[in-house]
C-alpha positions in Angstrom: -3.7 -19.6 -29.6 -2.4 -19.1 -26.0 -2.5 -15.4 -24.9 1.0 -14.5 -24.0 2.2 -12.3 -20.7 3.8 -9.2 -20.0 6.6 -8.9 -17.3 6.5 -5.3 -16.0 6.8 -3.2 -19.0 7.6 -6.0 -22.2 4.2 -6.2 -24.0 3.6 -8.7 -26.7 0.5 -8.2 -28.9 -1.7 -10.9 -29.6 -4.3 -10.6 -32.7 -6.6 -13.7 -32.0 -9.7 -13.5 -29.8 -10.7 -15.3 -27.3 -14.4 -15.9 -27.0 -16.1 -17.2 -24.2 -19.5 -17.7 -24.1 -21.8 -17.6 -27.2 -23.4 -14.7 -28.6 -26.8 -13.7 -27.9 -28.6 -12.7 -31.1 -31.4 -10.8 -29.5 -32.9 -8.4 -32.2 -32.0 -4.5 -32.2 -34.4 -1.5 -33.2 -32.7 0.9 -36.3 -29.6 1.7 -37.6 -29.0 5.3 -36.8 -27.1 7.1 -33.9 -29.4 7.7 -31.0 -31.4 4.2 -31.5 -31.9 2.2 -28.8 -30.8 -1.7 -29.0 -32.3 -4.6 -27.7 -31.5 -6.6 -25.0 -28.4 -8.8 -25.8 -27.3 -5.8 -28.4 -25.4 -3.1 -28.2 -24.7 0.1 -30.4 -21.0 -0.3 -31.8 -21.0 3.3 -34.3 -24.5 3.2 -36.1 -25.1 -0.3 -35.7 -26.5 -2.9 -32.8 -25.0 -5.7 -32.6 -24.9 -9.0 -30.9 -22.2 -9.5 -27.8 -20.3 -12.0 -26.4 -19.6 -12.4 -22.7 -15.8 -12.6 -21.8 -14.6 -12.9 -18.4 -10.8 -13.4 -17.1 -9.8 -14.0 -13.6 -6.6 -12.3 -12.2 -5.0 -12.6 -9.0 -3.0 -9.9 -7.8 0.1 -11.0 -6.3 4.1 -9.9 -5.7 3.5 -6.8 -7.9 2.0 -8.7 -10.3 -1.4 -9.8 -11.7 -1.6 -13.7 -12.4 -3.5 -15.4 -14.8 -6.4 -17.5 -13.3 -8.0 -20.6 -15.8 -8.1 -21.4 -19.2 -5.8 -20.2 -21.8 -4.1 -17.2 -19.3 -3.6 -19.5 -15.8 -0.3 -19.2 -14.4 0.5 -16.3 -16.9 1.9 -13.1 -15.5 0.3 -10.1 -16.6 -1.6 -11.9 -19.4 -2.8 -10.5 -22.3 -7.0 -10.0 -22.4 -8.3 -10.1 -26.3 -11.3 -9.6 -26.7 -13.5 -8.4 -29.9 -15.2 -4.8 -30.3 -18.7 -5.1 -29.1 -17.6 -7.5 -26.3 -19.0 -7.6 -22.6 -15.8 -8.4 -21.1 -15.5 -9.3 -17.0 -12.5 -9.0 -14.8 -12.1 -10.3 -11.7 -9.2 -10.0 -9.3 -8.8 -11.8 -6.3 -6.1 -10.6 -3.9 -3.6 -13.3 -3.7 -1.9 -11.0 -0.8 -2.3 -8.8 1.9 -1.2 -5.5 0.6 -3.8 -2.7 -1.4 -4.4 -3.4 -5.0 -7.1 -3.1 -8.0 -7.7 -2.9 -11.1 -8.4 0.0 -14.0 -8.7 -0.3 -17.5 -7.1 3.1 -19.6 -9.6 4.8 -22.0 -12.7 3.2 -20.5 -12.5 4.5 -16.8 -13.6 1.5 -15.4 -11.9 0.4 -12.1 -12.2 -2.6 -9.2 -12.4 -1.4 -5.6 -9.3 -0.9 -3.8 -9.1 -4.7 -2.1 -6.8 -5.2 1.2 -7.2 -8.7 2.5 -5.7 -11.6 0.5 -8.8 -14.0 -0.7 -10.9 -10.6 -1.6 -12.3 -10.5 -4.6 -14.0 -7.6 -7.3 -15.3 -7.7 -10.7 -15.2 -4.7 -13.6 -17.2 -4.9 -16.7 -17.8 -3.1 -19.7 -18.4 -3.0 -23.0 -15.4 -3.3 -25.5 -16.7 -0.3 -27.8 -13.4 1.1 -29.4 -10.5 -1.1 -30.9 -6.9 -0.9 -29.5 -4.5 -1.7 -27.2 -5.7 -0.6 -23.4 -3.6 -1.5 -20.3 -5.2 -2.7 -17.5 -3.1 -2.0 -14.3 -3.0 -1.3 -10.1 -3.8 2.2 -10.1 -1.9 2.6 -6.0 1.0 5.1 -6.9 4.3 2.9 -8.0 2.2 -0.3 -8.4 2.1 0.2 -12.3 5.8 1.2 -12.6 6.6 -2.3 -10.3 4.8 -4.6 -12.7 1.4 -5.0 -12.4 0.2 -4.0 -15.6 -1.2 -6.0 -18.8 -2.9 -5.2 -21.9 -6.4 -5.2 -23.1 -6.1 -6.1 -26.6 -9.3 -5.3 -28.2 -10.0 -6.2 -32.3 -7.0 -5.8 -34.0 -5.0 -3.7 -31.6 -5.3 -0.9 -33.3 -7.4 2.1 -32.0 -7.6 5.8 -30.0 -5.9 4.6 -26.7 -2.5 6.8 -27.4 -4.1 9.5 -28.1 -6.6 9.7 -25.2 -6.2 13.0 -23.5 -6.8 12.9 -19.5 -7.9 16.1 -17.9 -6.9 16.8 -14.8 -9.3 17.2 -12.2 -9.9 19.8 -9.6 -7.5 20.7 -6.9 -8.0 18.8 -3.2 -8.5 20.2 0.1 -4.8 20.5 1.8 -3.8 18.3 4.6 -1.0 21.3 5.5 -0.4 24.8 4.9 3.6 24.1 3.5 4.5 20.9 2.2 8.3 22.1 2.6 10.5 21.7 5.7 11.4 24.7 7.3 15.2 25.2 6.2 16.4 26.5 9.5 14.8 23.7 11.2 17.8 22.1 12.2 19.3 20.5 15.5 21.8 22.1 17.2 25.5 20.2 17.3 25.6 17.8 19.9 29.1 19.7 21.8 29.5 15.8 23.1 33.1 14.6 23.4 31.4 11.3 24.2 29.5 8.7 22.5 25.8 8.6 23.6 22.5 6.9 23.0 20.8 8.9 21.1 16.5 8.0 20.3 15.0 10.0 16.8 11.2 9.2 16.1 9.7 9.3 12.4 5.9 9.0 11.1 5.3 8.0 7.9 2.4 10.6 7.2 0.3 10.6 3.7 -1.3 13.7 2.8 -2.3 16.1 0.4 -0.7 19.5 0.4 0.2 22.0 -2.8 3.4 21.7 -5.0 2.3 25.1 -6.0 -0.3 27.5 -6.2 -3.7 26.3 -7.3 -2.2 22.5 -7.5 -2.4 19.9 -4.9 -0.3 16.2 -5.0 -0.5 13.9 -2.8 2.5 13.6 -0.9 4.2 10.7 1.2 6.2 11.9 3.9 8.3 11.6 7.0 6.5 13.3 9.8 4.7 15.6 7.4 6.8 17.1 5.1 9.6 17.1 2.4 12.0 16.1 3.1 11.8 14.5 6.6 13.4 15.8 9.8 17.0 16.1 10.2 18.4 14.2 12.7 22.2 14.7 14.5 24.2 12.1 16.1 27.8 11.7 16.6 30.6 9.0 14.8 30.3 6.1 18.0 26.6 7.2 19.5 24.1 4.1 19.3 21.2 5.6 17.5 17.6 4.0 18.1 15.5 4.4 15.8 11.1 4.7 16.6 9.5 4.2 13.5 5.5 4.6 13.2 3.4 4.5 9.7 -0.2 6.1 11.2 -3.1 3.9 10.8 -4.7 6.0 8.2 -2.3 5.5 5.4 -2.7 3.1 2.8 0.9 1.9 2.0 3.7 0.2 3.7 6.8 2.1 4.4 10.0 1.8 6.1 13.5 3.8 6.2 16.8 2.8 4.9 19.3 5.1 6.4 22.5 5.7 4.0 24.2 5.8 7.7 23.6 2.2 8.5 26.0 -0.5 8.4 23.3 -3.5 8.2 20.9 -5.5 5.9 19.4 -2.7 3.7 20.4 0.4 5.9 17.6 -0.4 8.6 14.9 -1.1 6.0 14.0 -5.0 6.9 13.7 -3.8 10.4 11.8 -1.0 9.6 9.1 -2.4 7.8 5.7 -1.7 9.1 2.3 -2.0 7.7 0.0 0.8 8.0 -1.1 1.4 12.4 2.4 -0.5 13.7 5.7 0.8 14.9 9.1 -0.8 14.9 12.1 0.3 16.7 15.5 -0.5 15.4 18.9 0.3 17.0 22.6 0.9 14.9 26.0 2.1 15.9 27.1 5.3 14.0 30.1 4.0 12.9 31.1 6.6 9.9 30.8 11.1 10.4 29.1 12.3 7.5 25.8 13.2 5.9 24.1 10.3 5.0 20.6 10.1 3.1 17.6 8.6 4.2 14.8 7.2 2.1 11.7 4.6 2.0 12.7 1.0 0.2 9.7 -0.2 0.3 8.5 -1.6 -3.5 8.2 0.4 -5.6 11.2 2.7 -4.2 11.9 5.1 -7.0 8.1 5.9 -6.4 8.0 6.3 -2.5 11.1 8.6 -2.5 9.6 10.7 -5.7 6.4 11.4 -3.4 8.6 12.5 -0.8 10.1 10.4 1.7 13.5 11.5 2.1 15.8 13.7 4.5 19.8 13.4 5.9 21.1 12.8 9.2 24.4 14.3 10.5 27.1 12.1 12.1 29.1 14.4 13.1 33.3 13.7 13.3 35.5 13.6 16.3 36.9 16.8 15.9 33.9 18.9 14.8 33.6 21.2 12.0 34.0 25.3 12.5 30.9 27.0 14.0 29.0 29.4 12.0 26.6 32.1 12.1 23.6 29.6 10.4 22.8 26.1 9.4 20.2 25.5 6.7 18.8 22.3 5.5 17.9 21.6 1.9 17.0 18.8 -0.5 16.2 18.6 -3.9 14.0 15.6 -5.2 12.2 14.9 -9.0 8.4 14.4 -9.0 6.7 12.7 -12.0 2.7 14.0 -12.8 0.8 13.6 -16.0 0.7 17.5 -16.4 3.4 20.5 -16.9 3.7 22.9 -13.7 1.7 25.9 -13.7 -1.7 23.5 -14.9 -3.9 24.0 -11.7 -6.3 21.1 -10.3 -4.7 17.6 -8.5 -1.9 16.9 -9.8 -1.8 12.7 -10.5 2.0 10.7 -10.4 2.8 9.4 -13.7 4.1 6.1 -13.8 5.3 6.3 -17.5 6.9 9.6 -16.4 9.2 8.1 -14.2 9.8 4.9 -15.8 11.5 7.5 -18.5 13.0 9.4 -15.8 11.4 12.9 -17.2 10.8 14.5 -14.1 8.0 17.6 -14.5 9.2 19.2 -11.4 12.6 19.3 -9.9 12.1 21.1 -6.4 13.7 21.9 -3.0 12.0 20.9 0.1 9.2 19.2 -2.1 7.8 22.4 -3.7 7.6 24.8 -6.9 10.0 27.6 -6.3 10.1 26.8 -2.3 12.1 29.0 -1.1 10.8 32.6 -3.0 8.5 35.2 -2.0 7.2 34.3 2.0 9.9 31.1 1.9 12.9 33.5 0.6 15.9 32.3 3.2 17.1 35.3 5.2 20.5 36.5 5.6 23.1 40.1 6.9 26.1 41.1 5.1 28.7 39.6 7.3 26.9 36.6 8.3 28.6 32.7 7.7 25.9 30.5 6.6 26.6 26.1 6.4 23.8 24.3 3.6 23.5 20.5 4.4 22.4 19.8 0.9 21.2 16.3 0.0 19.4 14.6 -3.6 16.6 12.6 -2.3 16.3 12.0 -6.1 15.0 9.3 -7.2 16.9 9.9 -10.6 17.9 13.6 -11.3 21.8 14.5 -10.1 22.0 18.1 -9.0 24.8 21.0 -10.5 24.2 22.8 -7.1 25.1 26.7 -7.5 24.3 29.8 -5.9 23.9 32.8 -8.4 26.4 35.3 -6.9 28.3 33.7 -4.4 31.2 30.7 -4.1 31.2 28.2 -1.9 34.0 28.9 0.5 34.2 25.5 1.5 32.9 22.3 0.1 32.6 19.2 2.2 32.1 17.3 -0.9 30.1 14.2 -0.9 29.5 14.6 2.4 33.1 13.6 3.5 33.3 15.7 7.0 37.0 14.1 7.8 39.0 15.6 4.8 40.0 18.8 4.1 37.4 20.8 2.2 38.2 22.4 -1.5 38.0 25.6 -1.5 36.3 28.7 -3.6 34.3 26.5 -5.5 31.3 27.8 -7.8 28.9 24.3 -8.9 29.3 21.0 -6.9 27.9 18.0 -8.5 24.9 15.9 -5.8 24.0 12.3 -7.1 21.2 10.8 -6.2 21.3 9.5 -2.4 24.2 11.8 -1.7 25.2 15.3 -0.1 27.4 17.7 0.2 28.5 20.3 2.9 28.8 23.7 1.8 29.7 27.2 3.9 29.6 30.5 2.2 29.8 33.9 3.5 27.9 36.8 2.6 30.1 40.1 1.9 27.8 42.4 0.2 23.8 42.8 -0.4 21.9 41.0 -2.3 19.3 38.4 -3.2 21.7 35.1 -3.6 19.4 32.5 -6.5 19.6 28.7 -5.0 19.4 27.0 -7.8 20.4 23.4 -10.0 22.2 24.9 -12.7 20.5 22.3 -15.1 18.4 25.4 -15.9 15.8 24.0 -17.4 15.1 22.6 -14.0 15.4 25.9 -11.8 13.0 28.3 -14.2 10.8 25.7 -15.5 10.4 22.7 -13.0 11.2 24.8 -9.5 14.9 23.9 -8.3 15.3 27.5 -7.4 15.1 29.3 -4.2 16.5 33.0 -2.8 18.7 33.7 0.0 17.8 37.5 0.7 21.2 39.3 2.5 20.6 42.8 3.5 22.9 45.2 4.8 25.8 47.5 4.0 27.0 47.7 0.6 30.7 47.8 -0.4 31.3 49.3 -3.6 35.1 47.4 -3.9 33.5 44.1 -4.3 30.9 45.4 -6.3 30.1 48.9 -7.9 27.3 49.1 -9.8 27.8 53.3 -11.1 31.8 52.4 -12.0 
């Protein structure tokens, strides 16, 4: 029977093997655990046995793996049977210039990472336990693209869901704070006139900690989460310098929400790691716009962090105020729960379900608490640019104890703002303008009133207002 194919995550189980080769009945010493077998045996439980040699070919291609001779050729993401007791052989050969491999689930057996198309790597291993394995490009967001198959070994039926990974020790950090700097933001242009206006971005991979005692590695915009903001005005040119740094592994690029062009500036952008591209666009719209990476597999590349906003600002700008602060919320997807220390690895599955385990500000646990906490004075206006970098989860932005005096909502500069609103609903890829001013002490909770998210996954944050008190707005000894 012909093995059948998988096409990114359909699976269809086939129970015949596939032998290749004959097996080699070379004799084996005992019976009992701890036995050594002879050559041409192996120990399957308490028994040697004979083994057969089965190979397949793949050729990893267009976020896929292809099937290369005999019964798989031509298939995409074949399925590999095999028997227990096997010796099976992949090879992949890289059909593509991009960065691929190959790992089999439950036996921890992996390719190298291969770059150049015509490369070429083998695995083996010894098919010891029966079930359904998947074999798949471990490169973050390659699995959730496509490229993954299944190892069907016996009948199908074995341990592989109940495998339990552990994680593994946390990294050395690339940075001391994965999270922008909320304050960090560029003062309004004061131009009555359009201008040309240049921004440069890195793309910058590196491992920094979501929280204390856990490390993820991060892809970025010049080296944090989310990436710079940038401030133009409606009818400025904007040029656009775009570098991914020779060290990274990945393509990336930037679609920019502001963009009126083939995929927001993301063709242009496109740049294999150690080359830079420069683009140009005319800001044609005021608003806050997104930015994100569309490079395959996008929900993936903006989950690891590469996001941030930029500011067109109107004709007829908005009213000044004491402070500006920039925020974004994004959903990350690991294999463990926040709180388990060690390196924390993205989880394909995870996202593929769109069951974030963290929902954070400015890429981190609990950003903006403790040492982070926001500062503020009783009297003092403050303006959040808030944005969803997503790639999934829409945000019920609140702030425990205040209301938003005005709400530029979905980023919409040019009509009148509502007013004395308490929760604003973000989508995904969209923002809001929100001003608030603080009239009595306290310590005000940012947080995405999907609580689950704030107190268990980290969408919360503290803006800490000191000063005077006023017992007419709030008396706590009435």
């Amino acid at each position: 029977m012909k093995p059948k194919g998988t096409n990114g995550t359909k699976t269809a189980i086939l129970m015949a093997a596939l032998m290749i080769g004959a097996p080699i009945l070379a004799g084996c010493t005992g019976g009992m655990s701890g036995t050594s077998c002879g050559e041409g045996t192996t120990l399957v439980g308490k028994e040697c046995i004979g083994y057969n040699d089965v190979s397949y070919t793949l050729k990893a291609e267009n976020m896929a793996f292809v099937g290369v001779g005999g019964p798989i050729d031509g298939i995409t993401n074949p399925d590999l049977p095999v028997e227990v007791g096997d010796r099976v052989t992949i090879t992949m050969i890289m059909g593509e210039t991009n960065l691929h491999d190959i790992t089999v689930e439950y036996y921890n057996v992996a390719t190298a990472l291969l770059v150049d198309e015509g490369a070429k790597d083998s695995l083996t291993f010894i098919a010891s336990a029966e079930g359904t394995f998947a074999y798949y490009c471990s490169v973050p967001g390659h699995r959730a693209g496509g490229m993954v198959g299944s190892l069907i070994i016996g009948t199908g039926q074995g341990p592989s869901k109940y495998v339990e990974p552990q994680i593994g020790a946390a990294l050395d950090v690339e940075t001391d704070n994965i999270a922008r700097d909320p304050l960090d933001v560029p003062a309004p242009t004061g131009r009555t006139e359009a201008a040309d206006v240049h921004v440069y971005m890195e793309a910058v991979e590196l491992v920094a900690e979501i929280q204390d005692g856990t490390t993820f590695t991060y892809w970025t915009y010049n080296g944090t989460v989310p990436g710079p903001m940038f401030r133009a005005r409606v009818g400025d040119t904007v040029f656009v310098h775009f570098t991914n740094l020779e060290g990274n592994t990945m393509h990336h690029n930037v679609d920019f929400h502001a963009v009126t062009g083939q995929g927001g500036g993301a063709a242009a952008t496109e740049a294999a790691p150690g080359t830079t591209s420069v683009f140009s666009f005319k800001a044609m719209h005021p608003g806050l716009f997104v930015y994100h990476c569309a490079t395959p597999d996008i929900p993936t590349h903006i989950s690891k962090g590469m996001y941030g906003m930029i500011l067109i600002e109107p004709e007829v700008a908005l009213p000044p105020v004491d402070k500006e602060v920039y925020i974004m919320q994004g959903d990350i997807y690991t294999k463990w729960r926040p709180g388990t220390d060690g390196h924390q690895e993205f989880d394909d599955n995870a996202m593929f379900e769109e069951n974030p385990t963290y929902v954070v500000f400015n890429g981190k646990f609990a950003t903006f608490t403790g040492e982070g906490t926001i500062q503020a004075e009783v009297g003092e206006t403050m303006r959040i640019y808030f944005g969803v970098g997503g790639p999934n989860t829409i945000s019920s932005f609140h702030l425990i104890g205040e209301i938003f005096d005005n709400v530029y909502n979905m980023g919409d500069l040019v009509s009148e703002p509502m007013k004395s609103v308490q929760t604003i609903a973000v989508v995904p890829g969209g923002a809001v303008v929100v001003d608030v001013t603080f009239d009595v002490p306290a310590n005000y909770i940012l947080v995405d009133h999907a609580l689950t998210r704030a107190f268990h996954k980290g969408a919360v944050g503290i803006i800490a207002v000191s000063g005077a008190d006023d017992p007419e707005i709030i008396n706590d000894d009435a």
